[in-house]
N, C-alpha and C positions, 0 to 999 in steps of 0.2 A: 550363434551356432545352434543348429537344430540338432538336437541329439535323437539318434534310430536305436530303437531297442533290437530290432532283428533285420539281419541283412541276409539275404541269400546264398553271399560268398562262404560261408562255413560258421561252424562254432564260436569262434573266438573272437567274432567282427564287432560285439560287445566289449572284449577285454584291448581288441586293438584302441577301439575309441575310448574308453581309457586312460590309455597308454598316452593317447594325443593328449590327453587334456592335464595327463600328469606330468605332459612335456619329454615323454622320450619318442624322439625321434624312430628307433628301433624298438618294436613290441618284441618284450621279453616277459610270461609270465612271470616267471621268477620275481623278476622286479619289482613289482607288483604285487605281490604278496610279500615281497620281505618290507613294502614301503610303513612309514608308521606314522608317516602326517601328510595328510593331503588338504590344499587350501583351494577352490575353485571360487573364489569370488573375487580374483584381481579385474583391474580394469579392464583387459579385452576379454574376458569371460561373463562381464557383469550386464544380467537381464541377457542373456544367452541361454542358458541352462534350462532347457525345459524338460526332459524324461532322466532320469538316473538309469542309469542301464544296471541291471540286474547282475550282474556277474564284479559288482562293487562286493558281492557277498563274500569274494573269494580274497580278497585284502583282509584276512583276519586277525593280522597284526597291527592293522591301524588302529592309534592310541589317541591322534587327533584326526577330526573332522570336520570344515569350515564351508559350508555351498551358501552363504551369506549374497542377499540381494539377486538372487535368480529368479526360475519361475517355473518353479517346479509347483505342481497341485497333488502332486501323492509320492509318497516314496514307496521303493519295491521291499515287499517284506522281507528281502535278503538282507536289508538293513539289520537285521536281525542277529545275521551271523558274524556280526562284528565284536564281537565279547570281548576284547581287550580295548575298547573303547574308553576312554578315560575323559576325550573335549568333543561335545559335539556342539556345533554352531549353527541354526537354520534360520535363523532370522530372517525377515525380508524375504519372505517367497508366500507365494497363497496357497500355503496346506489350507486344507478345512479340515484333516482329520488328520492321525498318525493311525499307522498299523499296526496291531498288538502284537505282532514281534518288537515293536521297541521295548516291550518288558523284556526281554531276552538280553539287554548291554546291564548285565548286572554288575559290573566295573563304572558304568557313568559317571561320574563326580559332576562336571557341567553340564547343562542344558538349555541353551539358549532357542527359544524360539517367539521371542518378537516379533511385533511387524509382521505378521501372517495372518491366515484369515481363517485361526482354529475356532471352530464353533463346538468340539467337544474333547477331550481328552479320555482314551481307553483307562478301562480300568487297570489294566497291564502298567499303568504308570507305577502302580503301589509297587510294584519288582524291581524298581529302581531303587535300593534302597544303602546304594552307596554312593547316593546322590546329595550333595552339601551344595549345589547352586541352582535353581530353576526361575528364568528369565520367561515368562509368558504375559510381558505385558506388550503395552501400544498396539493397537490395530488389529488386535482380534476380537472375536465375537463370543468367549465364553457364556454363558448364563449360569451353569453351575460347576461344578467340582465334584468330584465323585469320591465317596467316600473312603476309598484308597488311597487319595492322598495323605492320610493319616497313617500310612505305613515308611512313609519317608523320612524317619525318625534324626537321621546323619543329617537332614535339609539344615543350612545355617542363612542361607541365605532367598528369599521369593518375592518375585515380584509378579503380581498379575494384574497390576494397574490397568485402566482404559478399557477395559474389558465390558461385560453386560451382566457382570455379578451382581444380585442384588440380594445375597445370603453368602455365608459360609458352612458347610457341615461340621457337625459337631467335632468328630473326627480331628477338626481340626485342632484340638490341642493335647494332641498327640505329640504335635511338632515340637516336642520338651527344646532341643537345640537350635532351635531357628534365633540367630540375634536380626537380623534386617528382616522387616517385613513391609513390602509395597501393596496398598490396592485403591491407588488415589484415581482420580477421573473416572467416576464409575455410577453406576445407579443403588452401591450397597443402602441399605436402610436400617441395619442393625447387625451385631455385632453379636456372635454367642457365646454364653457363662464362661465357654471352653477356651474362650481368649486369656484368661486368667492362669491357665496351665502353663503358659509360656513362659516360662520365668528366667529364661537367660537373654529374654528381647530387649535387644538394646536399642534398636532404631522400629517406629513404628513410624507411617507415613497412609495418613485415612483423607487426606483433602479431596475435596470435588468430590462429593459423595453427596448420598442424602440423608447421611445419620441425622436424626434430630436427639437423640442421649448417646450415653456410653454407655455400658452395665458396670454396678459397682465391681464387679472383679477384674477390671484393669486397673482397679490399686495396688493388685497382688503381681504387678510386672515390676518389682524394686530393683530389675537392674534398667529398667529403661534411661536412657540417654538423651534422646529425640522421640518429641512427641509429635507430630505436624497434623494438625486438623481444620489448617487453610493454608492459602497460597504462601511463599516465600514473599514478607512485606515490602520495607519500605523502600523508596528509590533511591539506587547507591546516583552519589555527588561525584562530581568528577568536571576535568577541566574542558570546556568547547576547545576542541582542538581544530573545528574544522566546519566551512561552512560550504558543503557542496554546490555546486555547480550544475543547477538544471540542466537538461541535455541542449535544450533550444534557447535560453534566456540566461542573464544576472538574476540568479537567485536573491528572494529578498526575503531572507528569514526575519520576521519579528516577535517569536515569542522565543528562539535558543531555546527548542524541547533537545535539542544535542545535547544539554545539560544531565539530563539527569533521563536515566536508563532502566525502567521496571519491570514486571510481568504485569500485564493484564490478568484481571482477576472475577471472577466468578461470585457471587455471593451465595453460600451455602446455610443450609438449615438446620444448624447445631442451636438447640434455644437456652442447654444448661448442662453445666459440668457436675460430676458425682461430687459429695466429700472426699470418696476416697482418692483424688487426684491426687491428698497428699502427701498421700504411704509413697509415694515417687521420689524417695528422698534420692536417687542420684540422677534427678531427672535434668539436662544441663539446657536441654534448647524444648521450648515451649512452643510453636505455631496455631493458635487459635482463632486468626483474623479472616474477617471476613465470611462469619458466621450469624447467629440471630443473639446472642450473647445477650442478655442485661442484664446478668450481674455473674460475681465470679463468686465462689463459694470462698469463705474466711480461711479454708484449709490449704486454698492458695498459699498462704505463706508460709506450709513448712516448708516448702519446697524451696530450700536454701541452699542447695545447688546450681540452682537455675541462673544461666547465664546470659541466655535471649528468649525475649518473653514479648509473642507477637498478640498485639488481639486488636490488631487496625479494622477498622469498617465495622464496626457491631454494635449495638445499639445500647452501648453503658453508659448508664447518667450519671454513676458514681464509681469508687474505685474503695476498697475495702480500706482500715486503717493497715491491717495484714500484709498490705503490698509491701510496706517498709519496711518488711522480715527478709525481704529478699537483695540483701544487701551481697552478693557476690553477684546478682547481676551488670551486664556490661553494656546492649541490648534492649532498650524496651520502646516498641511502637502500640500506641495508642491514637493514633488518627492513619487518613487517607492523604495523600500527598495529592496535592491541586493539577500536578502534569496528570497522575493516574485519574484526576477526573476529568480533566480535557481531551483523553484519550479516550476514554472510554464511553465517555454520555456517563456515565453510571453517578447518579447523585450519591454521594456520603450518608451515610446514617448513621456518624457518629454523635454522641448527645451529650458528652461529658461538660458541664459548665464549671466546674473546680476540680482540683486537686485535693486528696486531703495532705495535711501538713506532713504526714511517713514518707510524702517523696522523696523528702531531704536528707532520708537513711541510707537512699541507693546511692553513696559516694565514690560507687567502683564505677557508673554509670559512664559510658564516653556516648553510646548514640540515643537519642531520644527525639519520636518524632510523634508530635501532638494536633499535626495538621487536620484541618477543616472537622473541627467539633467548635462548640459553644461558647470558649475558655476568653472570659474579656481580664482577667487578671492570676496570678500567682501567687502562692500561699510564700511567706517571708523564705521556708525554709530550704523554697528551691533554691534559694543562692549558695546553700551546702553542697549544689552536685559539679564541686570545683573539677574536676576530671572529664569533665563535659566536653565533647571537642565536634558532638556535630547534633545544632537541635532544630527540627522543625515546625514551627508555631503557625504555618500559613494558611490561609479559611477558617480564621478565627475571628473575633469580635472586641483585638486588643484597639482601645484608643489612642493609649500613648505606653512606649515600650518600658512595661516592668523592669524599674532598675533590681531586682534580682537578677534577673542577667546579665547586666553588666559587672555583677562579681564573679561571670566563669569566664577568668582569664585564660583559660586554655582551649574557651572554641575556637574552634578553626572555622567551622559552616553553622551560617544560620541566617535559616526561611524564613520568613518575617511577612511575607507576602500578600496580596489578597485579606488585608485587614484592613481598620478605620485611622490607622496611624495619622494623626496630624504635625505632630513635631518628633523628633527620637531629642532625647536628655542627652546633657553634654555626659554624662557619663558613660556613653557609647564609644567614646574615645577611652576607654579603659580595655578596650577587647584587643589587646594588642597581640595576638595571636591569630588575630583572624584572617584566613585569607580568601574567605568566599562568602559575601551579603548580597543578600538576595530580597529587596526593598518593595517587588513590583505591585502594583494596584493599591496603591494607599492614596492617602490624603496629605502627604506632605507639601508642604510649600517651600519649605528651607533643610540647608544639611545644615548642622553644628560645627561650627570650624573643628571641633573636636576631632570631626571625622579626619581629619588629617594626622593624626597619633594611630591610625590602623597600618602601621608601614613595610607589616605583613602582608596586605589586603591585594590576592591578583586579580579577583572578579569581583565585581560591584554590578548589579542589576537595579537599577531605582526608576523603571521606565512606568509610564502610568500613572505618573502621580501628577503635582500642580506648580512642581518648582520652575520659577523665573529666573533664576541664575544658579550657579555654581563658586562654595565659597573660593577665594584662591587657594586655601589650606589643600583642595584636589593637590594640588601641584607637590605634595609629599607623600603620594603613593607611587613613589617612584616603582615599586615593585610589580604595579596595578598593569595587567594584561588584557584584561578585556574589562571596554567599561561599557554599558548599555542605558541610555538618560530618552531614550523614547520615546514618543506621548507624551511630552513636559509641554512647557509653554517657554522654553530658554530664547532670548531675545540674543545673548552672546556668549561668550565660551573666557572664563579669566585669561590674559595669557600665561597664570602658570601651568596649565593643561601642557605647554610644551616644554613642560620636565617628564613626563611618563614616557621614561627613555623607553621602557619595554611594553609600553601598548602594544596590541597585535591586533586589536578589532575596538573599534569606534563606531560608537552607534549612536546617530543623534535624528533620527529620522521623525519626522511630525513632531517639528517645535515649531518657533518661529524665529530661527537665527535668520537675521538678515548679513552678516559679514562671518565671514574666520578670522580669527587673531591667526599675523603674520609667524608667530611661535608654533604654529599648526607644521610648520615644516621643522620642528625638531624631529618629530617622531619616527625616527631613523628607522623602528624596526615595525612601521605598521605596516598592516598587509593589507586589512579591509577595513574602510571607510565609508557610513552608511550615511548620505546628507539626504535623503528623499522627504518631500513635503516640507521644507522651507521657504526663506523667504531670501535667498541670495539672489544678488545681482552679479555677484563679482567673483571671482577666485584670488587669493592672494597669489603672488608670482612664486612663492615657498611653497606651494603648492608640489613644484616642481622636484623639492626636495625629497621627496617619499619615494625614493627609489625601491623599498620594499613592496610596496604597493602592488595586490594582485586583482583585487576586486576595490570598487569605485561606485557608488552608487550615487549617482546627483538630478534625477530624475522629479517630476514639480518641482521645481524651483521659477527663479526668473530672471536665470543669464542668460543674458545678449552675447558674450562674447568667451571664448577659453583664451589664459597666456598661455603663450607661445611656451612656457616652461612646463606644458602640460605634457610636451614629448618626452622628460627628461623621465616619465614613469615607465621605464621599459619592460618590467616585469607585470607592467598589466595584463590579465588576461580578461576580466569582464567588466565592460563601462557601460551606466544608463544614466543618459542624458536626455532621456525622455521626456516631453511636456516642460522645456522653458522656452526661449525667447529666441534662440540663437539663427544668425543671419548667414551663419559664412564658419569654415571650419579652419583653424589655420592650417600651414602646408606643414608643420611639425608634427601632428595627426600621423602620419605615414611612420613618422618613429615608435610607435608604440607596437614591433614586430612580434610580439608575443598575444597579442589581442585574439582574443576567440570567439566570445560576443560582444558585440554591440550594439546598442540602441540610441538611433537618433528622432525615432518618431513625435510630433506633435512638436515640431519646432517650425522654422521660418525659412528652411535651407532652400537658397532659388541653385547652388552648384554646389559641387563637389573639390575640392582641389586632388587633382592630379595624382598626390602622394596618396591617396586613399588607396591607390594601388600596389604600397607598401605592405601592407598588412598581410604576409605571406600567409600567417597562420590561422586567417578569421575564417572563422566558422558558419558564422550568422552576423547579417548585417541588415537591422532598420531601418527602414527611412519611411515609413508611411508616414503620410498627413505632414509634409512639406508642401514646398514651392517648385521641388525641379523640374525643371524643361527639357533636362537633357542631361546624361552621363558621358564621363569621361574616359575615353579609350582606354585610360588603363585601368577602368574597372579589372576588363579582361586577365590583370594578373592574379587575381584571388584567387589562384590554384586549390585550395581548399574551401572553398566556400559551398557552403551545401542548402541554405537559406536564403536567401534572397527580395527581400518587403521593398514592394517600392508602392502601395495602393492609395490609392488617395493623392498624387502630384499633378505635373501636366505635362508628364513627357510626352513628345510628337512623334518620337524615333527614340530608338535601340541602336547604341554603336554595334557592327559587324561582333567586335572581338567581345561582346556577350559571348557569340558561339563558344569560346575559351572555359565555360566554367564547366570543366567537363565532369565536375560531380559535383554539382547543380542538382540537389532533389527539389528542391520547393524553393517556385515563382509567382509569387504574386502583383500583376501589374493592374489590378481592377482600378477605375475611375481615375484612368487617365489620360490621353486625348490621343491615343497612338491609329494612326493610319492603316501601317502596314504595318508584320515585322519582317526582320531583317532571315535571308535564308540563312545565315549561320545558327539561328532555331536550333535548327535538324542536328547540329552537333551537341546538344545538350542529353547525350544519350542516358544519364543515370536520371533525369528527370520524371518525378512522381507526382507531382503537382504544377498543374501551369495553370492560373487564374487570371485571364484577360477580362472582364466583366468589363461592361462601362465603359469602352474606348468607344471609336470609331472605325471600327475596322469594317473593311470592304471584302475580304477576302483572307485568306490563309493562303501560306507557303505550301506547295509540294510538296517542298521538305517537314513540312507537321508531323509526314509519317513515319519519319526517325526516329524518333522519340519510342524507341519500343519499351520502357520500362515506364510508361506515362499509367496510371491509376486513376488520374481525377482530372478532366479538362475541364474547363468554364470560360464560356464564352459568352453570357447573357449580355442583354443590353446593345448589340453592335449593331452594324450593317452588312450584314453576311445575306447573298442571295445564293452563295450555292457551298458546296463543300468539293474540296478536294479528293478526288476517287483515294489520295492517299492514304484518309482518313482511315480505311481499311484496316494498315499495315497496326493499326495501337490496339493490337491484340489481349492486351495487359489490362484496357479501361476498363473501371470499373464504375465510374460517373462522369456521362457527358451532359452537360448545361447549351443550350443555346435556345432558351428562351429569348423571347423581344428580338428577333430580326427579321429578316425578311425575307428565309428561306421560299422556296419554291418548290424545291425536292428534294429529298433524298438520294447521294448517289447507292447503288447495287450495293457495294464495297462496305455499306454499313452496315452486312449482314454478319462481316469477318469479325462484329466483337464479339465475340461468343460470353466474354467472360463482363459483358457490362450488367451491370444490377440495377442503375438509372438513370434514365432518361427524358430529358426535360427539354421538350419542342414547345411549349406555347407561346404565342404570340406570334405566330411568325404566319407562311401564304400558300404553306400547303395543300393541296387541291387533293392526294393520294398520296400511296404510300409503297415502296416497293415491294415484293411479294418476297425481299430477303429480310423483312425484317421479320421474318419467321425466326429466321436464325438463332434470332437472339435469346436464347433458352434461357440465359441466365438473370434475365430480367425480373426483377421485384416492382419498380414503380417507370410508368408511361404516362408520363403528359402531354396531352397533345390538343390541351384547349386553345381555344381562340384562335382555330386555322380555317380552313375552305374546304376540310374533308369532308367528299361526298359518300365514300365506300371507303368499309375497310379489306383488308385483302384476305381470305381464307386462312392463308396461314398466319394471321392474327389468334389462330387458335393454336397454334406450337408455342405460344407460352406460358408454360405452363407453373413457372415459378411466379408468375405475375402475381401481385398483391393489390396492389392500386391502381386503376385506369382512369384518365380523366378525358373525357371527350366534349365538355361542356362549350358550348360558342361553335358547333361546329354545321357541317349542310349534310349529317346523314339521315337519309328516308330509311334505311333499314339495318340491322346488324346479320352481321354472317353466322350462320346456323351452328360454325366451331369456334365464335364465342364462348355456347355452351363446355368446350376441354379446360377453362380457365377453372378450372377448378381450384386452386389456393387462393381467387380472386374473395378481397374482403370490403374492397372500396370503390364501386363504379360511378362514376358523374357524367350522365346523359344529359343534362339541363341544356334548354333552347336547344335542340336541334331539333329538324321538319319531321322524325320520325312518322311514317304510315304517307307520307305527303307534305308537299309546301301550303297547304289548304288548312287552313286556324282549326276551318272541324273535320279533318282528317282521322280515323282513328285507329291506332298501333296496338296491332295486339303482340305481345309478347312473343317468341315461338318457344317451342315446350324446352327447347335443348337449355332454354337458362333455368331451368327444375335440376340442374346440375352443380350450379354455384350455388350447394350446401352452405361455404365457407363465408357467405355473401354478411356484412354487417350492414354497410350503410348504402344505399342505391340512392342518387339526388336524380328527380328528374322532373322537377320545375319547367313549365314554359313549352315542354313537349306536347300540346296540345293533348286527344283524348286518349288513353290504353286501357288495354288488360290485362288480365292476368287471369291463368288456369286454376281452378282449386288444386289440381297436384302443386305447380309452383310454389303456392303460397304454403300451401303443406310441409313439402320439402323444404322452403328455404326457413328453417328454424333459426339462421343465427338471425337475418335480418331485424334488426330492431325495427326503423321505420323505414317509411317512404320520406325522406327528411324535405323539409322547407314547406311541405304541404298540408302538413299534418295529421295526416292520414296511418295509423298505427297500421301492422302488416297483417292485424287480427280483422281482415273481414268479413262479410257476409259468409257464413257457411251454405248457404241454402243455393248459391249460384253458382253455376257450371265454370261462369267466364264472369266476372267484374270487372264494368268498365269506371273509373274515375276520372 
C-alpha cells in the first residue's frame, strides 16, 4: 500500500487514509482522535507503509504506537504532537534520522527503534526523560551518541548493540538507573571511568567488540548480575530426534551434527581482566569466552556468587587455585566443543594441560565442558564433583578414561570424543545414570562388557574407532535409542542387538559386516537403518519385520538379490540400494506404497517388474548405470514422480505412457541407445530438465515443443541432421546442447529463445547461420566450433550479453564489422579458420570495430595464418592478457601503426 501525503480531493484525504488503515470503514474525525492505540504493522500492511501522512498529528491521544516492519525513511514532524505518547514501536523501517520534534513526547516510557538504518540521533533525544526503555540496537549505523543522552536519567533499560559505536560519552554515567545495558556486536574499543557510576546495573552485555581491558571502575557495578564479554558457550545436548530427508535423495547423515545445537562464535580481543572484577560480589553469570585471556586474575574467586562461569576458547594454560572459591557455581565452560570446530573452520586455542586440584570444590557443579584443550589426565579430586550430570572432555589428549569419572554417578552426558582412548576401564559401567556417550574418533578396539550396566544409556556414539565386534552385554541397553558404531571394522553384529526394543536409528555404515543376525528383526520400533559400505550378500527374511522402518540405507554392499519380505516395510519412505550386485527386483517392491526416494543406481538390473508402478507416492527414482533395455508400461502410473535417472542403460524405446508423468521435472536418459522418442514427450509439460546425450537419435518429435516449462535440453552426442521448427515454442530454455551431430541448419524458429543463455553447436555441419539468431539477446556462451561456417550473419552483433564465442575449426575469411557491439565479450577462439583468405600467406588485418571489446581477456587465434592489429586496438583492449597459444603478450611494438604476426 502506497501511502499519498496530498490529494487534490480536499483537506482531510490525509486523515481519510488514516481512517483506512485504522480499519474504519466510515471516516470520522472524531474517531481518530479519541483512538489511543494504533498498530500498523499486521500482515497485510507489513513492508507497505511508505510516507506517514502528516495529519497522524492530530491523534493526540494516542498512548501506543507500533509502524514495526515498514518502510518509511522519515517521519513527519507532527510526530511530535503526540504528547500522550507512552509506546512507541519503529523498528524495522530505514530511518536514517528522527526529527527533533521527537523530543516533544515527553510521556515516552518506550522506544523501540531496531532494525533501522539510524546513522544519528538528534539531540532532542535528552527531552525524553520519562523514558525507562530505549531499543536502538541490530542494523543501524550509529557511530556516536550525543551527549544528551545522559539526561535520560528514568532509562532502566538500552540496548544499542550492532551499531558502529566505537566510544561512549562521558555523559554516559549519568544513567544512575539503568539495570540492562546492551552494546554487543560492535566495533567499541573502550569503555569510560563513567561506566562506574552505574550502580544499579544488573545486566551488562559487551561481546563482539574490540575491548582489549576494562577500566578498573567496573568494580564499582556491585549490583551487577550478568556479565557477558563473549559469545553464549557451550553446545546445549539434546536427543537426534530427526534425520531429514534431502529434497532429491536418502540422506546420509554421518557425523549426527543434529546432536548438539550452538552459536557460532567470533573470537574477540579482551587480553586481561582488572583485580577489581572482584568487588562483583553479586555477580551470578560470568561470560568471558572466546577472548585473548591467559590468565584470570586470583580475585576471580571472590566472586562466590557466580553461578556460570564461561571462558571457552582463550588461551589459559592454567587456571588459578582461586577458582575452587567459587563453590555455588553450577556452570563452568573451559574448552571449545569439537561440532563448534567443525562448523566453523576456526581452530581452538585453548592450552590448558591440567587442572589444579580446587576443581574438586565446585561440588554444586552439574555442567562442565573442557573440550579440545591439552588435558591428557585429571587431578584425583575431580571425582568430588559428584553433581555432575553433563561433562565434556572431547579434543583432548586422554589415552585411557580417567577413572575419576567413573565416580560421577549422576552423569547423564559425556564427550569423550576425538581423543587417543584405546580401552575405557570396566569401571565405566559404574555411570549408571548415563544416558548419552559420546565415544567418536578414538582408538578403541573393544567395549568392556561392563558397558552393559549403563541401562539408562539412549545414545551411544562410538563411530571411528577400531572395534571388531560388539560385546553381547549391548543387548542390556534395552533403553538405547540411537546407537551409531561407524567407521569400525564390525565383521558381525551379537544377536543380542535384537533386545534394543526401543532403537529408533542404527547406524552401522563403513564396517565390514558381511551377514545380519536373524534377531535384526526384533527391532519393532526402528525407523532408520544405516548398512552403507559393507560387505552383505544377503538380507535375513526378518528383515521384513521392521514395520517401523522409514529410511533404509543399503547402498555398497554386495546383494545379488532382496526377500521377497522386503514389501512387508511399508512405512518406507527412502531406500539406497545403490552400487551392489542385484539382477532382478522382486514383484513385492510395488508394496512399499509410501516410498519417496529411491535409488537403484550402479547395480545389474537388465528389467523392472511391473509392480514398480505401485509406488504411487515416489518422488525420485534411480536407475542409472544398469542393464535396462526397456521399461515397463506401468512406469506410467508414478503420478508423482518428479525425478526420473535412467543414464547410463541401453534402452532402444520409451513406452507411450512415459507421456503419464505429468509432473515430471527432471529426465535424464544420456548414454543409451534410444532411436526415437515416443510423441507422448509432448505431454510431460512440467518438464525442466530433459538430458538425451549419447543415444542415437535421428530426429525429434514435433511434439518437443510442448514442453514449455523445459530450462535445460541436451542432446549432444546423437544423429540429429535437423531440428524441428517446434523447437521454437521452449521459450523458457535456458541451455541447449547439441554438440557432435550432424546438424546442417538451423531452423528460423531458433530465434524464439529469447531467454537462452547457452548454446552449444559444435561438432556438427554447419555451413551458416540464420540471421534469427540475433534474437538471442540473452545469450552468455556460443559454441560453434568444428562446423563449415563460412560467414557470420550481421546480427551476430545483437548479442550483446555474449561472454564466450568459439568459432575455432571453422571456413571464415572474414568477421562482420558488428562483431565489434559484443561488448561484454571476454573469450573469443578464432583458431584454424582461413581468415583474410584460404591462401597459408594471406593476411587479416583486424577491423577497428574490435578496439570495442574492451572486455576482451583471452583471444586464441592459432593456425589463422598472418594478422594485425591497430595500435588503437591494442591500446584500447586493456583487459586482454595474451594472444594465447602463440605466445605472443598483447604488449607490442609501440613504434607501429599496424603489426603484423
Amino acid at each position: 500500500m502506497n501511502i499519498v501525503t496530498k490529494n487534490k480531493e480536499g483537506p482531510d484525504d490525509g486523515l481519510v487514509i488514516l481512517g483506512k488503515l485504522c480499519g474504519f470503514k466510515d471516516f470520522h474525525r472524531e474517531r481518530l482522535t479519541e483512538l489511543k492505540r494504533l498498530t500498523l504493522s499486521s500482515a497485510s500492511h507489513r513492508g507497505t507503509l511508505r510516507v506517514l501522512p502528516p495529519e497522524i498529528g492530530v491523534m493526540t491521544n494516542l498512548e501506543e504506537l507500533n509502524i514495526k516492519d515498514q518502510r518509511l525513511k522519515v517521519l513527519p514532524p507532527e510526530i511530535g504532537n503526540l504528547t500522550n505518547l507512552h509506546w512507541l514501536g519503529l523498528e524495522g523501517n530505514p530511518l536514517e534520522e528522527l526529527p527533533p520534534e521527537i523530543g516533544n513526547l515527553v510521556n515516552l516510557e518506550y522506544l523501540y527503534l531496531g532494525e533501522s538504518n539510524l546513522k544519528v540521533l538528534p539531540p532532542e533525544i535528552g527531552n525524553l526523560t520519562s523514558l525507562k526503555r530505549l531499543w536502538i540496537g541490530w542494523a543501524n549505523q550509529l557511530t556516536a551518541l550525543p551527549p544528551e543522552i545522559g539526561k535520560l536519567t528514568n532509562l532502566e533499560s538500552l540496548r544499542i548493540g550492532a551499531n558502529q559505536l566505537t566510544s561512549l560519552p562521558p555523559e554516559f554515567g549519568n544513567l544512575t538507573n539503568l539495570k540492562e545495558l546492551r552494546i554487543g556486536n560492535g566495533p567499541l574499543t573502550a569503555l569510560p571511568p563513567e561506566i562506574g557510576n552505574l550502580i544499579n546495573l544488573q545486566k551488562l552485555t559487551l561481546h563482539s567488540n574490540r575491548l582489549t581491558a576494562l577500566p578498573p571502575e567496573i568494580g564499582k557495578l556491585t549490583s551487577l548480575e550478568e556479565l557477558e564479554l563473549g559469545e553464549i558457550g557451550p553446545p546445549e545436548t539434546g536427543k537426534l530426534t530427526d534425520l531429514e530427508e534431502s529434497e532429491h535423495e536418502l540422506e546420509r547423515d554421518e557425523s549426527f551434527d543434529g546432536v548438539v545445537r550452538y552459536k557460532a562464535r567470533i573470537l574477540k580481543e579482551l587480553t586481561d581482566l582488572p583485580s577489581e572484577i572482584g568487588n562483583l560480589s553479586n555477580l551470578k553469570i560470568l561470560r568471558i569466552g572466546d577472548n585473548q585471556l591467559i590468565s584470570l586474575p586470583r580475585e576471580i574467586g571472590n566472586l562466590t556468587s557466580l553461578q556460570e562461569l564461561r571462558i571457552g576458547n582463550s588461551p589459559l594454560t592454567v587456571l588459578p587455585p582461586e577458582i575452587g572459591n567459587l563453590t555455588s557455581l553450577e556452570e563452568l565452560e573451559l574448552g571449545a566443543s569439537v561440532q563448534w570446530v567443525n562448523r566453523t573452520g576456526h581452530k581452538p586455542i585453548n592450552e590448558l594441560v591440567e587442572l589444579p586440584p580446587e576443581i574438586g570444590n565446585l561440588t554444586n557443579l552439574t555442567k562442565l565442558s573442557l573440550g579440545a584443550n591439552q588435558l591428557t589426565g585429571l587431578p584425583p579430586e575431580f571425582g568430588d564433583l559428584t553433581n555432575l550430570t553433563t561433562l565434556s572432555l572431547e579434543s583432548n589428549q586422554f589415552k585411557i578414561l580417567p577413572l575419576e569419572i567413573c565416580k560421577l554417578t549422576n552423569l547423564k552426558a559425556l564427550f569423550i570424543d576425538d581423543n587417543q582412548l584405546t580401552i575405557l576401564p570396566p569401571e565405566i559401567g559404574d555411570l549408571t545414570s548415563l544416558t548419552f556417550l559420546w565415544l567418536k574418533a578414538n582408538q578403541l578396539t573393544e567395549l568392556p562388557p561392563e558397558i552393559g550396566n549403563l541401562t539408562n544409556l539412549d545414545t551411544l556414539m562410538i563411530d571411528d574407532n577400531q572395534l571388531t565386534a560388539l560385546p553381547q552385554e549391548i543387548g542390556k541397553l534395552t533403553n538405547l535409542e540411537y546407537l551409531s558404531t561407524g567407521a569400525n571394522q564390525l565383521t558381525a553384529l551379537p544377536p543380542e542387538v535384537g533386545n534394543l526394543a526401543n532403537l529408533a536409528m542404527l547406524y552401522l555404515s563403513n564396517n565390514r559386516l558381511a551377514e545380519l543376525p536373524p534377531e535384526v528383526g526384533n527391532l519393532a520400533n526402528l525407523a532408520m537403518l544405516y548398512l552403507s559400505n559393507n560387505r552383505l550378500e544377503e538380507l535375513p527374511p526378518e528383515i521384513g519385520n521392521l514395520t517401523s522402518l522409514e529410511k533404509l540405507g543399503l547402498d555398497y554392499n554386495q546383494l545379488t538379490d532382496l526377500p521377497p519380505e522386503i514389501g512387508n516395510l511399508t512405512n518406507l519412505t527412502g531406500l539406497d540400494l545403490s552400487d551392489n550386485q542385484l539382477t532382478a527386483l522382486p514383484s513385492e517392491i510395488g508394496d512399499l506404497t509410501n516410498l519417496s526416494f529411491v535409488r537403484f543406481e550402479a547395480n545389474y538390473l537388465k528389467f523392472l517388474p511391473p509392480q514398480i508402478g505401485d509406488l504411487a507416492n515416489l518422488k525420485r527414482l534411480n536407475l542409472e548405470y544398469n542393464h535396462l533395455k526397456s521399461l515397463p508400461p506401468q512406469i506410467g502410473n508414478l503420478a508423482n514422480l518428479a525425478d526420473l535417472l535412467l543414464k547410463f542403460n541401453q534402452l532402444t524405446e520409451l513406452p507411450p505412457e512415459i507421456g503419464n508423468l505429468t509432473v515430471l521435472v527432471r529426465l535424464d536418459l544420456e548414454s543409451n541407445a534410444l532411436k526415437d522418442l515416443p510423441p507422448e514427450i509432448g505431454s510431460l509439460a512440467k518438464l525442466e530438465t530433459l538430458n538425451l546425450d549419447s543415444n542415437q537419435l535421428m530426429e525429434l518429435p514435433a511434439q518437443i515443443g510442448n514442453l514449455a516449462n523445459l530450462k535445460g535440453l541436451f542432446i549432444n552426442n546423437n544423429l540429429l541432421d535437423d531440428l524441428p521448427n517446434e523447437i521454437g515454442n521452449l521459450t523458457d530454455l535456458q541451455g541447449l546442447d547439441l554438440f557432435h551431430n550432424q546438424l546442417t541448419r538451423l531452423p528460423p524458429q531458433i530465434g524464439k529463445l529469447t531467454n537462452l543463455r547457452e548454446l552449444d553447436l559444435h561438432r556438427n555441419q554447419l555451413k551458416n547461420l540464420p540471421s534469427e539468431i540475433g534474437e538471442l539477446t540473452s545469450l552468455v556462451r556460443l559454441d560453434l566450433a568444428s562446423n563449415k561456417v563460412e560467414e557470420l550473419p550481421p546480427e551476430i552483433g545483437n548479442l550483446t550479453s555474449l561472454e564466450e564465442l568459439d568459432l575455432d575449426y571453422n571456413q571464415l575469411t572474414e568477421l562482420p564489422l558488428e562483431i565489434g557491439n559484443l561488448t561484454n565479450l571476454v573469450y573469443l577462439d578464432l583458431n584454424d579458420n582461413p581468415l583474410g583468405g584460404k591462401d597459408d600467406d594471406s593476411f587479416y588485418e583486424f577491423p577497428d570495430e574490435f578496439c570495442n571489446l574492451i572486455n576482451l581477456k583471452r583471444m586464441s587465434v592459432w593456425g589463422i595464418g598472418m594478422f594485425g592489429i591497430s595500435e588503437e586496438m591494442d591500446d584500447r583492449m586493456v583487459n586482454l592478457i595474451a594472444w594465447p597459444y602463440l605466445g605472443i603478450e598483447s604488449e607490442l611494438d609501440e613504434d607501429e601503426d599496424v603489426r603484423s604476426v
